[in-house]
N, CA, C and O atoms as a GROMACS GRO file, in nm:
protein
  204
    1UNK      N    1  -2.605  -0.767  -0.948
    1UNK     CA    2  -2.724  -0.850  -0.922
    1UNK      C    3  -2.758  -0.847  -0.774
    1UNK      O    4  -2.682  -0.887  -0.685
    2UNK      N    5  -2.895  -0.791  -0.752
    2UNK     CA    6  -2.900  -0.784  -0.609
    2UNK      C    7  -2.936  -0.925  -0.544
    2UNK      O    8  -2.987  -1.008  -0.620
    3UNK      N    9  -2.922  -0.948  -0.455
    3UNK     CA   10  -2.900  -1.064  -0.328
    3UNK      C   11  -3.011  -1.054  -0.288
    3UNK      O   12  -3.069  -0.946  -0.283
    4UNK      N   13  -3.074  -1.198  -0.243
    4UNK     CA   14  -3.219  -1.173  -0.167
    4UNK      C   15  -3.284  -1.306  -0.259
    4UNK      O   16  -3.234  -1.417  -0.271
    5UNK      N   17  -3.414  -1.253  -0.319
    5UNK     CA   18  -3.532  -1.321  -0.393
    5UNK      C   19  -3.516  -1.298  -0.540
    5UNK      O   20  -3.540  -1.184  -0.581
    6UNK      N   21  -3.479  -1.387  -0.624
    6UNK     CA   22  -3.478  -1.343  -0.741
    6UNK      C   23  -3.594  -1.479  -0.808
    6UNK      O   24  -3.594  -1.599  -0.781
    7UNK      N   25  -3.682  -1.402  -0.898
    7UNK     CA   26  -3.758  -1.435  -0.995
    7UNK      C   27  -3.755  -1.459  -1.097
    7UNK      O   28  -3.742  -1.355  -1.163
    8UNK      N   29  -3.762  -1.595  -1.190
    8UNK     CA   30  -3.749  -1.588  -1.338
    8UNK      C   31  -3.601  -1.609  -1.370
    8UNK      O   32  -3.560  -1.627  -1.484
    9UNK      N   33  -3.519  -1.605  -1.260
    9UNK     CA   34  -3.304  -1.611  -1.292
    9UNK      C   35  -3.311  -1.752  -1.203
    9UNK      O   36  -3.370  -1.787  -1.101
   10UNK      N   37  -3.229  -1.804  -1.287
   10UNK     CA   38  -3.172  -1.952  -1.229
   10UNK      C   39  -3.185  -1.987  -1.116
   10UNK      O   40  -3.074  -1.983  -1.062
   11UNK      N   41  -3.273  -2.025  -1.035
   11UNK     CA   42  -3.275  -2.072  -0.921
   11UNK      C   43  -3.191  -2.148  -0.841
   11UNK      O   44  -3.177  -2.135  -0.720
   12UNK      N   45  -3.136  -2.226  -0.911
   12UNK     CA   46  -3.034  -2.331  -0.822
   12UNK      C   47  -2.966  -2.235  -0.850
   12UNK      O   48  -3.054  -2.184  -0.781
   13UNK      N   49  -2.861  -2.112  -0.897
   13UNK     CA   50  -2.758  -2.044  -0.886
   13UNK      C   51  -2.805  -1.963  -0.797
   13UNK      O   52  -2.725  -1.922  -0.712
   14UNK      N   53  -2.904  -1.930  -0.792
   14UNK     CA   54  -2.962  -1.847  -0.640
   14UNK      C   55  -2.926  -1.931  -0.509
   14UNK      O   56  -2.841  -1.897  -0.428
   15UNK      N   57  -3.010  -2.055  -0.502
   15UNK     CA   58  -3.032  -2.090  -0.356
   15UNK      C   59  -2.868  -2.118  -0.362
   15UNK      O   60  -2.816  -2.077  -0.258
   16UNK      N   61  -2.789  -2.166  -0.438
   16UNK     CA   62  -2.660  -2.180  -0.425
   16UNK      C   63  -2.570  -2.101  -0.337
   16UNK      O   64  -2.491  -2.142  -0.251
   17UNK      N   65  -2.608  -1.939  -0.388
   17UNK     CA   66  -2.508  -1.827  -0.374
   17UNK      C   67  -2.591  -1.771  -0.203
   17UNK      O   68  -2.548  -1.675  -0.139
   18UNK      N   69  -2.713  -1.860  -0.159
   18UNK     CA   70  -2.769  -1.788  -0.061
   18UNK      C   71  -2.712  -1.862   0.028
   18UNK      O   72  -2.673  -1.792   0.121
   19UNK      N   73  -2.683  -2.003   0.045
   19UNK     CA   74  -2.644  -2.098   0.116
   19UNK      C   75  -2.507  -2.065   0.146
   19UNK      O   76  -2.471  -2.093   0.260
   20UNK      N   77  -2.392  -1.992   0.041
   20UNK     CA   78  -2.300  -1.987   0.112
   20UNK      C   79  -2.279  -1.850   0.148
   20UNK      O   80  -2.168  -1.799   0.163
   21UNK      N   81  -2.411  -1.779   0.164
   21UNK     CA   82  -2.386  -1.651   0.246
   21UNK      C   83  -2.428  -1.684   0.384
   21UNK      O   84  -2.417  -1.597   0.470
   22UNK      N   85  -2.483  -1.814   0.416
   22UNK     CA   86  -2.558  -1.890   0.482
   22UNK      C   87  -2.416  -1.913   0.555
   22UNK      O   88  -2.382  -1.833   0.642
   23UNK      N   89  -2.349  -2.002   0.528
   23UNK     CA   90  -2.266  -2.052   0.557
   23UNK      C   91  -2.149  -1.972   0.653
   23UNK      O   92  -2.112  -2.011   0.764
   24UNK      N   93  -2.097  -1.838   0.574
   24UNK     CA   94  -2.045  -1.736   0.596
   24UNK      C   95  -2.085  -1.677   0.688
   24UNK      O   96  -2.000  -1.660   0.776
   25UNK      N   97  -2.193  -1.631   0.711
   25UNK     CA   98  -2.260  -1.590   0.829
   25UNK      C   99  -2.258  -1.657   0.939
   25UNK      O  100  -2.243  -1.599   1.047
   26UNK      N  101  -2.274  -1.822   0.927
   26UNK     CA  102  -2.257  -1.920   1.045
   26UNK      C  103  -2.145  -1.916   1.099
   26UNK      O  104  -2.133  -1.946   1.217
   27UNK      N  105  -2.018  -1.871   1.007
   27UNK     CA  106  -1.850  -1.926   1.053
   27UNK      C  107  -1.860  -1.795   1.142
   27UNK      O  108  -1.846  -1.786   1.264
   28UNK      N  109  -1.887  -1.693   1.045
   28UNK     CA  110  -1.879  -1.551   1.137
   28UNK      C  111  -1.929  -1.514   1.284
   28UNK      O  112  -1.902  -1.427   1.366
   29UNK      N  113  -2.032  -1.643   1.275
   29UNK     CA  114  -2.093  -1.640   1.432
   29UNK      C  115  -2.034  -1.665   1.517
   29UNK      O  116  -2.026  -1.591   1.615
   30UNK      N  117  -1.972  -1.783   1.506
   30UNK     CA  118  -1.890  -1.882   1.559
   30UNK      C  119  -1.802  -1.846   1.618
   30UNK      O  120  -1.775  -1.866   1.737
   31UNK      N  121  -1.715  -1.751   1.490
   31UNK     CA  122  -1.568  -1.718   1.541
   31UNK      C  123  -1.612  -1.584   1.649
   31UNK      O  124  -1.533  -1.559   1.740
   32UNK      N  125  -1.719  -1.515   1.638
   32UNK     CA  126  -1.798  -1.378   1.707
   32UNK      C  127  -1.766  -1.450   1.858
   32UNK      O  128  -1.683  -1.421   1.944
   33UNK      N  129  -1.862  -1.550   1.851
   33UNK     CA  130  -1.897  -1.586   1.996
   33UNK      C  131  -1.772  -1.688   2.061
   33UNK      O  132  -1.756  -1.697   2.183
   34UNK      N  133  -1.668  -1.779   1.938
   34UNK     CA  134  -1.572  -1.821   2.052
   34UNK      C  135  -1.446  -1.738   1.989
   34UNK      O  136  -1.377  -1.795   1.905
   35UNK      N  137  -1.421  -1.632   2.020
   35UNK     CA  138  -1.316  -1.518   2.007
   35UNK      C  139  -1.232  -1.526   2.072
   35UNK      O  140  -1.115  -1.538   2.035
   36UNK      N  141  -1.287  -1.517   2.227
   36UNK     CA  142  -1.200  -1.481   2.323
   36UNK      C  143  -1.159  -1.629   2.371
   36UNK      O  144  -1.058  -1.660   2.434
   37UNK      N  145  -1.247  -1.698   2.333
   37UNK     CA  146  -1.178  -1.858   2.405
   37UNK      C  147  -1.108  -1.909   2.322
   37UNK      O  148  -1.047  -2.011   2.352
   38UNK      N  149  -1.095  -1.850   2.184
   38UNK     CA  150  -1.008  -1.929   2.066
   38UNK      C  151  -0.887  -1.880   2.109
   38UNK      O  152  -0.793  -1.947   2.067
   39UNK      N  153  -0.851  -1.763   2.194
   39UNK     CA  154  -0.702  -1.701   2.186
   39UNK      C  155  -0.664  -1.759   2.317
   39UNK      O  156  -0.545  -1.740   2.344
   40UNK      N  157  -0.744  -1.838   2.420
   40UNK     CA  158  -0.693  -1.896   2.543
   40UNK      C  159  -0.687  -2.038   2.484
   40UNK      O  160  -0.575  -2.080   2.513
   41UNK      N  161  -0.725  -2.091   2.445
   41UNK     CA  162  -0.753  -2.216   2.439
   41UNK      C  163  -0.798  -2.267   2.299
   41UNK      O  164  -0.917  -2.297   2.302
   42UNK      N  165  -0.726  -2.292   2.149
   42UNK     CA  166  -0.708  -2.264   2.054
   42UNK      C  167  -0.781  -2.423   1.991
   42UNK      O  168  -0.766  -2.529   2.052
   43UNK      N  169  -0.851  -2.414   1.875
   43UNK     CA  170  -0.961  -2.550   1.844
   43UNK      C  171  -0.942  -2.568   1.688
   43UNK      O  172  -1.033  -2.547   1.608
   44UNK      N  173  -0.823  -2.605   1.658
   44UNK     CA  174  -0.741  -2.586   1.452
   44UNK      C  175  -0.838  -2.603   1.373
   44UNK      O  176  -0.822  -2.598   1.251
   45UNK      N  177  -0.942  -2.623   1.425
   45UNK     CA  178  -1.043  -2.672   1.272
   45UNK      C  179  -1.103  -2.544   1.279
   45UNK      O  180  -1.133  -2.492   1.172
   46UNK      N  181  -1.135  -2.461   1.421
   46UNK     CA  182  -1.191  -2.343   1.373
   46UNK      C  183  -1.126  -2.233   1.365
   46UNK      O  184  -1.177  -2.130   1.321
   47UNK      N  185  -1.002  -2.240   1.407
   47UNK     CA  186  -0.879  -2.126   1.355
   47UNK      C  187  -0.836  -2.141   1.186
   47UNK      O  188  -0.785  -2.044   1.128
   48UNK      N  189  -0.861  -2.271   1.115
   48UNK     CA  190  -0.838  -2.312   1.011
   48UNK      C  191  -0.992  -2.190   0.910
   48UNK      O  192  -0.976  -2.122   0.808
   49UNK      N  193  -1.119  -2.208   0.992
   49UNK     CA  194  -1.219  -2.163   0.941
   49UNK      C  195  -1.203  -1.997   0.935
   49UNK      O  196  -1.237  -1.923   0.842
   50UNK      N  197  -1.124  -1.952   1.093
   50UNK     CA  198  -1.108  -1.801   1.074
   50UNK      C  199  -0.991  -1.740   1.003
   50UNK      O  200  -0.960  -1.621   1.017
   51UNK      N  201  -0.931  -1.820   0.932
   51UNK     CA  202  -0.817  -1.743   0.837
   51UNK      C  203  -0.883  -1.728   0.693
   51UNK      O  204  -0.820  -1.674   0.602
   0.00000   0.00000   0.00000
């Protein structure tokens, strides 16, 4: 099932499955941009998020 805009298929199982690519993408940012400060200076709720 491709990802994106779907028409006529369950909508709330759509916006569902988009939100936590949503989501996924946000943690991925996160951990992108504090990388190098997570390994100096370590923050458990978001080392908890990057495992």
């Amino acid at each position: 099932m491709p990802l994106g805009r779907t028409e006529g298929v369950d909508q709330d199982c759509s916006v569902k499955e988009q939100n936590v690519l949503n989501i996924s993408t946000a943690c991925l940012q996160i951990i992108c941009l504090h990388g190098e400060r997570l390994e100096r200076d370590p923050h458990p709720e978001l080392i908890e998020v990057a495992k």
